[in-house]
N, C-alpha and C positions, 0 to 999 in steps of 0.2 A: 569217628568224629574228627572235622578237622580244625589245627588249632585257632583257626579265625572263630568255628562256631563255639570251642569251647572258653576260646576271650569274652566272647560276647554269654554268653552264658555265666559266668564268674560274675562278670560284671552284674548281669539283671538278680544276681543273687542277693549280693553285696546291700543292690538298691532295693529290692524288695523288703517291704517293711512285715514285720510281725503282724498280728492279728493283737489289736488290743484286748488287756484285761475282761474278761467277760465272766458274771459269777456262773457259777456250777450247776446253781438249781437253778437255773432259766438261761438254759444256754439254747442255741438256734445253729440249726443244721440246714444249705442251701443245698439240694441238690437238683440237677439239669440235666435235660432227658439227652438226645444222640445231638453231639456235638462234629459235625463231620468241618474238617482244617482245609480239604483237600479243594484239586480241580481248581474253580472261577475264586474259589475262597482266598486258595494259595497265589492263586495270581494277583488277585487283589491286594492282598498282605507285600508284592513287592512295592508297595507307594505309599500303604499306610500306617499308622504306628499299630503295634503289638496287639494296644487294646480295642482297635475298628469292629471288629466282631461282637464284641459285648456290649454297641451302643450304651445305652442308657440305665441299663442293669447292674453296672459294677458297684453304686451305693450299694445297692441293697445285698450284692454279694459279700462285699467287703464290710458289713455290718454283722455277717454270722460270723460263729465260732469256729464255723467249719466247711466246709464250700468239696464238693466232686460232680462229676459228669459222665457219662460212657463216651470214651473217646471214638468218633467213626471215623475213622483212617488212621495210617501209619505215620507220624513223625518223623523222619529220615532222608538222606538224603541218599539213601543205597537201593539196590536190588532192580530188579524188572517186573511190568506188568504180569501180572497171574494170569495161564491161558485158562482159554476158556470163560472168562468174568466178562458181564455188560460193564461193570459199574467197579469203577476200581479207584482207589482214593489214597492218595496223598500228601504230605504236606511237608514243606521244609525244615530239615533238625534247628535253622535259626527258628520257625514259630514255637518251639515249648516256651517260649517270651508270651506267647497268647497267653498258653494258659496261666503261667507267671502275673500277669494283668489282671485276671480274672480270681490269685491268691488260692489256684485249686489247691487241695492236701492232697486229694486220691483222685484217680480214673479208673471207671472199670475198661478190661481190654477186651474180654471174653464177648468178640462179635464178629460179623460177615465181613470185616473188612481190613482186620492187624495183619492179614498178610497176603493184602492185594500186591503186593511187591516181595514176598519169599522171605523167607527165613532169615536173611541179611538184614534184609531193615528192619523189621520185629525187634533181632538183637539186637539192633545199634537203639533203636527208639528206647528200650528198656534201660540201658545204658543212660541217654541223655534224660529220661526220666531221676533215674536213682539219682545223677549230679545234679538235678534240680530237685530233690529233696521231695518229688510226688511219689506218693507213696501209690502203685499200682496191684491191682489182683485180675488173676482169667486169661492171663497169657505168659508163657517164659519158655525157656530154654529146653524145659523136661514136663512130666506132669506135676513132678513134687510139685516145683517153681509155679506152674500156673494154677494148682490148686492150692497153695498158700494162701492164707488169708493177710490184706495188709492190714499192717496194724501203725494209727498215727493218733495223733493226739486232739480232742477238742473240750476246750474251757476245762483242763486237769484231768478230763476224763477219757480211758484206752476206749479209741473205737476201732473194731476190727470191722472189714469192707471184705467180703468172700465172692465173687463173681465167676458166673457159668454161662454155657448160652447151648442152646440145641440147634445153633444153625452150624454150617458148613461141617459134619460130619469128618469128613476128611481130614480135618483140620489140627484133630486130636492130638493134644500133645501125649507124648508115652515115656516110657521109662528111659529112654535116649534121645528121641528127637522133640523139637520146639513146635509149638501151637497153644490150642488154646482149651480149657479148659471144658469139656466138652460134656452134656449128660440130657440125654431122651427128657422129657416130661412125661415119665410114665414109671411110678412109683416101685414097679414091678423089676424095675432092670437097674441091675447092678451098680450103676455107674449114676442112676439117681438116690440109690442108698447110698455112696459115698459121700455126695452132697450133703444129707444127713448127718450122716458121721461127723463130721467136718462140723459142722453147726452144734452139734451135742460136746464133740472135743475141746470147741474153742469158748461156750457160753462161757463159763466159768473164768477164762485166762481174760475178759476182756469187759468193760464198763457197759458198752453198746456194741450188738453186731448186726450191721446191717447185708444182708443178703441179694444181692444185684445183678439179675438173669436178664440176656440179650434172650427174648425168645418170644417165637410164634413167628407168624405170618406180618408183611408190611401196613396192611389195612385191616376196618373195623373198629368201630369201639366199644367190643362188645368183649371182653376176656373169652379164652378159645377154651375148648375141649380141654379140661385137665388141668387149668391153670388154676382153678382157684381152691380145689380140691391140694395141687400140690403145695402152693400159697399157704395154704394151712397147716400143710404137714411139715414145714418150714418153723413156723412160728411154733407150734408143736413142740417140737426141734429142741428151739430154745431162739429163733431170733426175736432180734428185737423190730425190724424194720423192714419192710420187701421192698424193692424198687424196681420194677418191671419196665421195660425198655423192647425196641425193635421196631414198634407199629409205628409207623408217622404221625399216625394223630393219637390223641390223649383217651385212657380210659379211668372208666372211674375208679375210685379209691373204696376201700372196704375198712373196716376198723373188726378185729377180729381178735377176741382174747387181749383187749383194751390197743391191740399193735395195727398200727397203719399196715394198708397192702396199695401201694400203688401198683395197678395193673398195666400201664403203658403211660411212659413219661411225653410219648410224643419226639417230635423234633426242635432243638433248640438253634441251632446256629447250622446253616448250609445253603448250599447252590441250586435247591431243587426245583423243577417246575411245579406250578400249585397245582392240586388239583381240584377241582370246582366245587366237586363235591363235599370231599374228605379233605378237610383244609388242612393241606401238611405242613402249611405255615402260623397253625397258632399253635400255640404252645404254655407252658407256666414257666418259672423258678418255685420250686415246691420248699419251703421254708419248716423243717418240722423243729416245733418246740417243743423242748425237753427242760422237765420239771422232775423236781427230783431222782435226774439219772435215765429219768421212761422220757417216751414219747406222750407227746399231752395231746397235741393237734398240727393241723400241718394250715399254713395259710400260702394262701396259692396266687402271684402276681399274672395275672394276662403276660401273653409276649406275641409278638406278630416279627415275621421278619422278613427283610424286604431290601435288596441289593446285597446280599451275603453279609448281612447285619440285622442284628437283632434287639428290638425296643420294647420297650411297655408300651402295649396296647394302648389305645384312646378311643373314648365315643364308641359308635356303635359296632365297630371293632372288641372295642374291649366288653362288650354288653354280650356280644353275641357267643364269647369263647366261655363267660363265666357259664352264662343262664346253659351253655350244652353241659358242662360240664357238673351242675346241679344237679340237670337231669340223672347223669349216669350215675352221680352218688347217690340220688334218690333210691335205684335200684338197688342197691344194698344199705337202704337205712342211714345213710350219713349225713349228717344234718351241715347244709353248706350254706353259710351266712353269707351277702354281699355285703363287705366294709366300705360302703361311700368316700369315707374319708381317707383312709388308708389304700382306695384303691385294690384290695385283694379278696378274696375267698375264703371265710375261716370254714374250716373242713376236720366235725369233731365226729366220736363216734354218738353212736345213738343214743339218745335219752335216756331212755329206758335201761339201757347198759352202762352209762353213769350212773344210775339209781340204784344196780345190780350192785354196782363194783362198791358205793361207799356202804350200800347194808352191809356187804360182806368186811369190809375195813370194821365197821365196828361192832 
């Protein structure tokens, strides 16, 4: 890093403001699906300020306790395109001031894209990560490093972010070289018991753990082969929270053993073409409340995005990304309220499963 990016970095620390007081038992978590910086983004970001990306959403970001995203590109300003890749991404060491704007704590890195540029920029990104105080998991130096869980703070309470992905193979970080945190979705192999492990070791040492897999296929909104079976064996585990990422558009949410599973967050912020069908341009900010320590319900803001910027949804924009996404929690029983006023989607588990949970309380 060089010392102009790391002046400029001191500085956006400096001005970045804390996260006001927020009590404990009703604290609020923002999380946002594939954030990709790179390509037409990066270009655009030479002319506008840090926060252009995040339109109209940073109220509502900088209103939770706690705010992360899966970062889709590499932050840096080192290394060479990756042979062999269609799609390679991005983004200059001055944008971690993006995410700075947007008050992330964590990013998961564990995806198809931390090292579209090699090993070089990986470790420098990590680097200008830790000096900007985001707390990262799914990709480092060795496997320890990428399968560490981060651990950062929200309203008093530890929450640890543990992040994996089953794409790029290759990619794996091992006991000497840098990549990313790598593990099949297929309960059978090895390296998806570790994932396990890791969730049983850590329940205990941490307030909340949420669990954060780049994985499956780009399309669909239907969860794949295996995912909700392993989803399960997660929470099982001991997590608190699943957050599923990679497909471009959004799938639905499961409430399972009283814990959210978000199946695919969808895309939040990038340069992509749309595609007509599978609109890879709408998206949520997934807000999950937390009440006494657990997850209570997640409410869900529309996002539509448009010039490598991304807004809350309007009109029948915004009608049409909730009422699909009813649909897909219909499929597993989630009862998904439209808030008129509020503009969001209250997304709780089933009736019948509140009725479960408070006989059993008392």
């Amino acid at each position: 890093m060089d010392d102009a990016v790391a002046n400029g970095l001191a500085s956006a620390l400096q001005a970045q403001p804390a996260s006001p007081g927020l009590d404990p038992e009703r604290c609020e978590l923002a999380l946002l699906g594939d954030c990709m910086l790179g390509r037409l983004v990066d270009e655009t970001l030479e002319g506008v300020p840090p926060a252009y990306p995040w339109g109209d959403t940073l109220p509502i970001l900088h209103r939770a306790g706690w705010r992360m995203c899966n970062l889709e590109c590499v932050v840096s300003d080192r290394g060479a395109p990756a042979l062999g890749k269609a799609f390679r991404f991005r983004s200059a060491a001055k944008n971690i001031a993006v995410l700075q704007a947007a008050r992330l704590n964590a990013v998961s890195l564990a995806n198809n894209h931390v090292l579209d540029y090699g090993e070089d920029a990986l470790l420098e990104m990590l680097e200008i990560l830790d000096r900007a105080g985001i707390a990262h998991s799914g990709a480092g130096a060795n496997l320890e490093g990428a399968s560490r869980p981060a651990i950062s703070e929200a309203c008093g309470q530890k929450v640890a972010l543990l992040s994996f992905t089953d794409n790029e193979p290759d990619w794996e970080a091992t006991s000497t070289e840098p990549g990313v945190f790598f593990a099949p979705i297929n309960l059978a192999d090895r390296r998806a018991q570790r994932v396990l492990d890791i969730v049983r070791g850590h329940r205990l040492a941490c307030d909340l753990l949420i669990v954060s897999m780049h994985w499956g296929s780009n399309w669909g909104y239907a969860p794949e082969t295996g995912h909700v079976e392993f989803a399960h064996a997660l929470v099982n585990a001991g997590a608190d929270l699943i957050f599923g990422h990679s497909s471009h558009v959004f799938r639905g949410i499961e409430f399972y053993k009283d814990r959210p599973i978000i199946y695919g967050a969808g895309n939040f912020v990038d340069d992509y073409a749309v595609d007509p069908i599978e609109r890879n341009d709408q998206g949520f900010i997934y807000v999950v409340e937390m009440r006494g320590g657990i997850p209570h319900g997640l409410r869900l803001f529309p996002t539509l995005i448009r010039g490598c910027r991304v807004n809350r949804a309007e009109g029948l924009q915004e009608r049409s990304i909730f009422e699909k996404m009813q649909g897909l929690c219909a499929a597993f029983h989630a009862a998904a309220r439209w808030d008129p006023a509020e503009r969001c989607l209250h997304v709780e588990r089933p009736i019948e499963e509140k009725t479960g949970s408070a006989q059993a309380a008392v």
